[in-house]
C-alpha positions as a Markdown table, in Angstrom:
| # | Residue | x | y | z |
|---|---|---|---|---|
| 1 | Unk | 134.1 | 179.0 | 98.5 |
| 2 | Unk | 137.4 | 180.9 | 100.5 |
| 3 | Unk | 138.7 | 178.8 | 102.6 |
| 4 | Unk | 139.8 | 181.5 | 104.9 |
| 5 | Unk | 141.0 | 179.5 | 108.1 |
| 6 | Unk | 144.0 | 179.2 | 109.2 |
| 7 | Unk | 146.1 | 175.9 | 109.3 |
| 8 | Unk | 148.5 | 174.3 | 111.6 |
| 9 | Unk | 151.7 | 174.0 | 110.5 |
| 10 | Unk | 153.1 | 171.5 | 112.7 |
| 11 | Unk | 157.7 | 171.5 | 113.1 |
| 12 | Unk | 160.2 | 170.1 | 115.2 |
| 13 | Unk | 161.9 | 172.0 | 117.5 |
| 14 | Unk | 165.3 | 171.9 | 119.2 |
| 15 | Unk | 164.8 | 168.6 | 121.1 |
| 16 | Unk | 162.6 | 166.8 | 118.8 |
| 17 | Unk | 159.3 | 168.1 | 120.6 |
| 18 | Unk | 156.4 | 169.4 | 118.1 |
| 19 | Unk | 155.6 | 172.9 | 118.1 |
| 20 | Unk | 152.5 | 174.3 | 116.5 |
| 21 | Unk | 152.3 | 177.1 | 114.8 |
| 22 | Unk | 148.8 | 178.9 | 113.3 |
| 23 | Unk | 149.4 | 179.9 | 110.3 |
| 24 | Unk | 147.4 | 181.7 | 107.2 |
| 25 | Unk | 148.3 | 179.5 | 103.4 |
| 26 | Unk | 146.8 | 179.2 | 100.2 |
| 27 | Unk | 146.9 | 175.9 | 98.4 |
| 28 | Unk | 147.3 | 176.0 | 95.0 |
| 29 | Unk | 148.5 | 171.9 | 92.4 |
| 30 | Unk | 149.3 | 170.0 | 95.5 |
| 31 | Unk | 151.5 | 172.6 | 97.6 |
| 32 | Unk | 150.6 | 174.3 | 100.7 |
| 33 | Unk | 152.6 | 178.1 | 100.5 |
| 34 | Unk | 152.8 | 180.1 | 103.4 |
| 35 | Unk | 155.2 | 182.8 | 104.3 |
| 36 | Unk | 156.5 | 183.8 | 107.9 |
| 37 | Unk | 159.0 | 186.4 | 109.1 |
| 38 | Unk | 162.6 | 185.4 | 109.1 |
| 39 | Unk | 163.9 | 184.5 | 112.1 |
| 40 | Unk | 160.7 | 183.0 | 113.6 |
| 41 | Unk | 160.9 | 180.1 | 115.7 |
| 42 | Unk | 158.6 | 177.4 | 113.3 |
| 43 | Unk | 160.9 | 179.2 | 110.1 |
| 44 | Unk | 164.2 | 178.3 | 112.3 |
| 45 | Unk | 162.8 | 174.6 | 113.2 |
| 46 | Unk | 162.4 | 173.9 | 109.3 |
| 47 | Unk | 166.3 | 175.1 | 108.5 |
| 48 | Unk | 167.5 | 172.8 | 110.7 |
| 49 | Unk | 165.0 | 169.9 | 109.9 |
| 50 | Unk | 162.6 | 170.2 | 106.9 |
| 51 | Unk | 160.1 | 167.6 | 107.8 |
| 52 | Unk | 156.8 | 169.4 | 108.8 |
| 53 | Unk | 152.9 | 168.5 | 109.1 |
| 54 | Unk | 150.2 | 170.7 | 108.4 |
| 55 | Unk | 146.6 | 170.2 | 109.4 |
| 56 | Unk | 143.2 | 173.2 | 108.3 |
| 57 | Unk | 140.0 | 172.0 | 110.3 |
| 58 | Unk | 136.9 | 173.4 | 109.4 |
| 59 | Unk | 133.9 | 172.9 | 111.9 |
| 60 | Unk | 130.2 | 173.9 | 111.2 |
| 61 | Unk | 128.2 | 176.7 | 112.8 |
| 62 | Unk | 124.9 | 174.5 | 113.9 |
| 63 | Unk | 125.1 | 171.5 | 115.7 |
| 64 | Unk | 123.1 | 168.8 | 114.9 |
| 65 | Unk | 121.7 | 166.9 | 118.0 |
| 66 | Unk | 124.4 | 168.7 | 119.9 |
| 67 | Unk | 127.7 | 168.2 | 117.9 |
| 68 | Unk | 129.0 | 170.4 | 115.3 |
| 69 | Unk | 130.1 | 168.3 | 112.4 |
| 70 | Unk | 133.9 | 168.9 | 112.0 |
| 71 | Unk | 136.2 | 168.4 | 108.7 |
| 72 | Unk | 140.2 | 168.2 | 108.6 |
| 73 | Unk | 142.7 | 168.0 | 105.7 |
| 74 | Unk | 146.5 | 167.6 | 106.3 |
| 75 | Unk | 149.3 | 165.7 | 105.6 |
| 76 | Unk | 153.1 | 165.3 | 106.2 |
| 77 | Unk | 156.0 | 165.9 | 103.9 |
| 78 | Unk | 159.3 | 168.2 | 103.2 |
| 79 | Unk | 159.2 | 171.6 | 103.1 |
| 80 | Unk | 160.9 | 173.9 | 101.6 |
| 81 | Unk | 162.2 | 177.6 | 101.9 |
| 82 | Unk | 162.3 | 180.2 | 100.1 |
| 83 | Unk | 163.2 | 184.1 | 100.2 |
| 84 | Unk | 159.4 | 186.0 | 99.1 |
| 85 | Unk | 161.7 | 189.0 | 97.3 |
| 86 | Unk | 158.9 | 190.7 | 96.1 |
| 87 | Unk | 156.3 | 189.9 | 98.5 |
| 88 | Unk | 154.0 | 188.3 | 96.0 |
| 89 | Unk | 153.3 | 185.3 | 98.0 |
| 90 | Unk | 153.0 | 187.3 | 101.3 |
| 91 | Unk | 150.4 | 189.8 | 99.5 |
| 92 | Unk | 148.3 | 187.2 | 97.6 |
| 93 | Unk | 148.0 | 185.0 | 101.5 |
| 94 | Unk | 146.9 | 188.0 | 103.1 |
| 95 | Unk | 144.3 | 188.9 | 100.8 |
| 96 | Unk | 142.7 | 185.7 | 101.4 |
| 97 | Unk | 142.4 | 186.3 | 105.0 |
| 98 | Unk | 142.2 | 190.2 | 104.8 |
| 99 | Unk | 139.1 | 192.2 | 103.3 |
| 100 | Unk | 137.6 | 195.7 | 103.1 |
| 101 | Unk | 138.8 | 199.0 | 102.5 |
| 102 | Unk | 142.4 | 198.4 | 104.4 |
| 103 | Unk | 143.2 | 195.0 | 103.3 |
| 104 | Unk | 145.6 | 196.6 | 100.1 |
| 105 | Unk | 147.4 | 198.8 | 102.9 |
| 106 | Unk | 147.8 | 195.8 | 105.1 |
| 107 | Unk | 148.8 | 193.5 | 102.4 |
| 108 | Unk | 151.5 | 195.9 | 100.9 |
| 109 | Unk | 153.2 | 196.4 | 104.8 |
| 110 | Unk | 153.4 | 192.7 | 105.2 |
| 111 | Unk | 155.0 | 192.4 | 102.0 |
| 112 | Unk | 157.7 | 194.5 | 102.8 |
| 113 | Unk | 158.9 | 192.6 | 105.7 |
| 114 | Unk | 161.7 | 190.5 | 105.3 |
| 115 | Unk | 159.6 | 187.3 | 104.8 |
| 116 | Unk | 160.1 | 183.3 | 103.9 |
| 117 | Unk | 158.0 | 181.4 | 101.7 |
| 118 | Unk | 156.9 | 177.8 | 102.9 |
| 119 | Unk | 156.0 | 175.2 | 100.9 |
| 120 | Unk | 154.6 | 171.9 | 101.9 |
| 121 | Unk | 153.6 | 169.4 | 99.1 |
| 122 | Unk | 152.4 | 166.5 | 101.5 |
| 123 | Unk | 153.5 | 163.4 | 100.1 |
| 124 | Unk | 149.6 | 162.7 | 100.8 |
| 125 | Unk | 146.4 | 164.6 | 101.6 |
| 126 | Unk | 144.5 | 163.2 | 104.5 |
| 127 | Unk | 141.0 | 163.4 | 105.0 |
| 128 | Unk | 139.0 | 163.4 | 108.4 |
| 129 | Unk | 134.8 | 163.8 | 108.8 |
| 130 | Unk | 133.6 | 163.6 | 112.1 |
């Protein structure tokens, strides 16, 4: 199964305040990637301080005697970032999320945007079931 939600990348802003930031990743051997436009405000929070959380919540369809059962995976750790030249990372993410006929076209003009790669390798995965 896709896992085709977005996670919460979670970074510290100016005056130590979290901000949090939707974001669309692939995990792939312990590492969350993401990419993001230069400049952004989460991209400028990591420069100036690396640490970061990340958090993907999944919650089911049906509820069962009125609460939808909810599942969460996230962690803390370093990032890290780095230039996505080619686009490769930026094109691989957004075929995860995007499908059908114009997800090539919309893949290939995100790629050619100046874009960072993020990668989060949480020091350790937590798991939540409610």
């Amino acid at each position: 199964m896709t896992l085709d939600v977005p996670a919460r990348l979670g970074t510290l802003d100016r005056r130590g305040y979290p901000r949090i930031t939707p974001i669309w990743f692939l995990y792939e051997d312990g590492t969350f990637y993401m990419t993001s436009i230069v400049g952004k405000r989460h991209v400028e929070d990591l420069r100036r301080d690396p640490r970061a959380s990340i958090r993907v919540d999944i919650e089911d369809n049906a509820a069962v005697d009125g609460v939808r059962a909810n599942r969460q995976i996230g962690g803390s750790g370093i990032a890290e970032l780095r230039p996505d030249a080619d686009g490769a990372w930026t094109r691989r993410i957004t075929l995860k999320y995007v499908t059908g006929a114009d997800a090539e076209t919309r893949a290939a003009m995100r790629a050619a945007q100046q874009r960072i790669v993020i990668l989060l390798a949480p020091e350790r995965l937590e798991l939540l079931h409610t």
